[in-house]
C-alpha positions as CSV (number, residue, x, y, z in Angstrom):
1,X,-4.1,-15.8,8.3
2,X,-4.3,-15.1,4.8
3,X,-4.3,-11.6,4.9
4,X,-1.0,-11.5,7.5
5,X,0.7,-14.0,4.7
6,X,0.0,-11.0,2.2
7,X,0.9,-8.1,4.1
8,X,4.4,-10.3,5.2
9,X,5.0,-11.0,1.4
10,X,3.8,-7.3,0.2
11,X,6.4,-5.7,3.1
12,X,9.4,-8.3,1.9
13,X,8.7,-7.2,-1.8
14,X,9.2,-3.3,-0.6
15,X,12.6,-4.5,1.1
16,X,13.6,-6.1,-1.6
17,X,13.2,-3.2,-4.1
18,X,14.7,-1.1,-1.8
19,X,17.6,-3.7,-1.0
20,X,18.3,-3.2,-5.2
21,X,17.9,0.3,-5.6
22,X,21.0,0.6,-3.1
23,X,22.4,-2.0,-4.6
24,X,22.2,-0.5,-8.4
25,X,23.3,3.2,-6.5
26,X,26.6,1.5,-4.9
27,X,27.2,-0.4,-8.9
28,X,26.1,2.9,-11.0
29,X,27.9,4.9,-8.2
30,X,25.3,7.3,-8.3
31,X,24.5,8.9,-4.9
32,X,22.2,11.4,-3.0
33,X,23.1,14.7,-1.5
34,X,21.2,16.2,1.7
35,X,20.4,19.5,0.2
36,X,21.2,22.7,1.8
37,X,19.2,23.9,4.6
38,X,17.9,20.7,5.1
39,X,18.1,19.5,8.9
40,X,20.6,16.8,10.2
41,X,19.2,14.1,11.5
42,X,17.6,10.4,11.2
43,X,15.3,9.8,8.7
44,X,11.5,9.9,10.2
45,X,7.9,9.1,9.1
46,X,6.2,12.0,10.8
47,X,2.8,11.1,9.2
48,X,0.8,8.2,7.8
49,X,-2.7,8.2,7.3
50,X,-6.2,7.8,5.3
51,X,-8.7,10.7,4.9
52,X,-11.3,8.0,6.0
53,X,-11.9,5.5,7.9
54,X,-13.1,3.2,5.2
55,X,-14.4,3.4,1.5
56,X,-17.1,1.8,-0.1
57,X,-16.3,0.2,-3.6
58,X,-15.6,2.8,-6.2
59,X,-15.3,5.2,-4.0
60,X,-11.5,7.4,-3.4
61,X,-9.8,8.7,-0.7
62,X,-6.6,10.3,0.3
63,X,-3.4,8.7,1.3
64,X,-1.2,11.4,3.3
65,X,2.2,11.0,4.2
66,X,5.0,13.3,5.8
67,X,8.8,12.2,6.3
68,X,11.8,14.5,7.5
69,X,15.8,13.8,6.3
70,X,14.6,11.1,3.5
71,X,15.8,11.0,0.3
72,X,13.6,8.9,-1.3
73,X,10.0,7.7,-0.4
74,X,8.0,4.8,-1.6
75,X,4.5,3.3,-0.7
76,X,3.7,-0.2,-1.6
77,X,1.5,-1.0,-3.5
78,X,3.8,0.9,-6.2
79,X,1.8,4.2,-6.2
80,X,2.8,7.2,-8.6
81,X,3.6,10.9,-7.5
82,X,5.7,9.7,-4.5
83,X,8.4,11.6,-3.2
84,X,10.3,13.1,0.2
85,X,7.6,15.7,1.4
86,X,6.6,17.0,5.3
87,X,3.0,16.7,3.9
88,X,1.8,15.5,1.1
89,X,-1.2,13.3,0.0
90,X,-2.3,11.3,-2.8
91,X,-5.9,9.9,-4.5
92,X,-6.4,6.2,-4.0
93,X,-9.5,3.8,-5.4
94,X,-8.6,0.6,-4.0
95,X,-11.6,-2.0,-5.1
96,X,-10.8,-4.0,-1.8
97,X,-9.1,-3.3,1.5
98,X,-5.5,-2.5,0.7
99,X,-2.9,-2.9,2.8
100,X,-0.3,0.1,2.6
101,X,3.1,0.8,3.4
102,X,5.3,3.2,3.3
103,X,9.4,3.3,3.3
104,X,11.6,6.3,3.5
105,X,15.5,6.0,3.2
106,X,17.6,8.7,4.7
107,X,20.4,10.3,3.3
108,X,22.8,7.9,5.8
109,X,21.2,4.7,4.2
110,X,18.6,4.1,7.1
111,X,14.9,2.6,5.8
112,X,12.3,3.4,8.1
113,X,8.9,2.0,7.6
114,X,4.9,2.2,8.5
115,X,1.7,0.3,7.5
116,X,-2.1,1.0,7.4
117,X,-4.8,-1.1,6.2
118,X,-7.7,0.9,4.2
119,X,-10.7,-1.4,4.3
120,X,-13.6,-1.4,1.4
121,X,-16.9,-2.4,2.0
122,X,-18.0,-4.6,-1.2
123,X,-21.4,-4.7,-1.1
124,X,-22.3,-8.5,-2.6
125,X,-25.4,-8.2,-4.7
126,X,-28.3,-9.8,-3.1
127,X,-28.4,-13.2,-4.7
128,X,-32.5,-13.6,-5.8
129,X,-34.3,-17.2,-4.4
130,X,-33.7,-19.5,-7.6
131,X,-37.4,-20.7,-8.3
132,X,-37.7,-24.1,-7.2
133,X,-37.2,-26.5,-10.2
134,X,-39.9,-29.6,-9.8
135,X,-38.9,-33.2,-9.3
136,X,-39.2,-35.2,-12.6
137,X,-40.7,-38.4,-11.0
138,X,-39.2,-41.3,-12.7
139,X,-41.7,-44.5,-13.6
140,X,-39.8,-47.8,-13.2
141,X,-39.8,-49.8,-16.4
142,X,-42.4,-52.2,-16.7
């Protein structure tokens, strides 16, 4: 229950930040430009995926993404290197399972989104027996 509270929460926080960065494009009047060449269309998430299965603690793996007609790509939790690509992939060390996803805004203002979940096995160190601590027999006073 926990963990669908999180991932709820962790995809809300992606719409948010991607709520403000069109509303700071339509203040700033900045905009985006489909560049030449580039194929009309809706923006897709052609790809999403881990290297792996699942990593054990410490360990890395690969994130790899692909989306067409996007002009921008993000991938919550806020990773680094991040941008519109048909295939393209990225180191990650998560020291638990991680839930990730990805948003990708086309160039008419569309958001399309994906999720995976990496798991990480934590091994728990084995917890050694606690030697047995004797009874202090109490005498009652006399």
């Amino acid at each position: 229950m926990a963990a669908r509270i999180g991932k709820l929460f962790a995809a809300m926080a992606l719409m948010l930040a991607v709520w403000m960065l069109g509303t700071y494009r339509r203040n700033t009047g900045e905009s985006w430009v489909r560049p030449s060449g580039a194929t009309p269309g809706p923006v897709r998430i052609l790809q999403f995926y881990s290297s792996v299965g699942s990593i054990k603690a410490g360990e890395s793996a690969l994130l790899c993404y692909g989306v067409e007609n996007a002009k921008s790509v993000r991938i919550a939790p806020m990773m680094e290197g991040e941008s519109p690509s048909s295939n393209r992939c990225l180191e990650v060390a998560p020291r638990r399972t991680t839930h990730y996803t990805i948003l990708a805004e086309g160039f008419d203002g569309h958001v399309v989104m994906q999720s995976l979940t990496l798991p990480v096995d934590t091994l728990v160190p084995r917890v050694e027996e606690r030697p047995k601590q004797l009874a202090t027999r109490l005498e009652p006073p006399v």
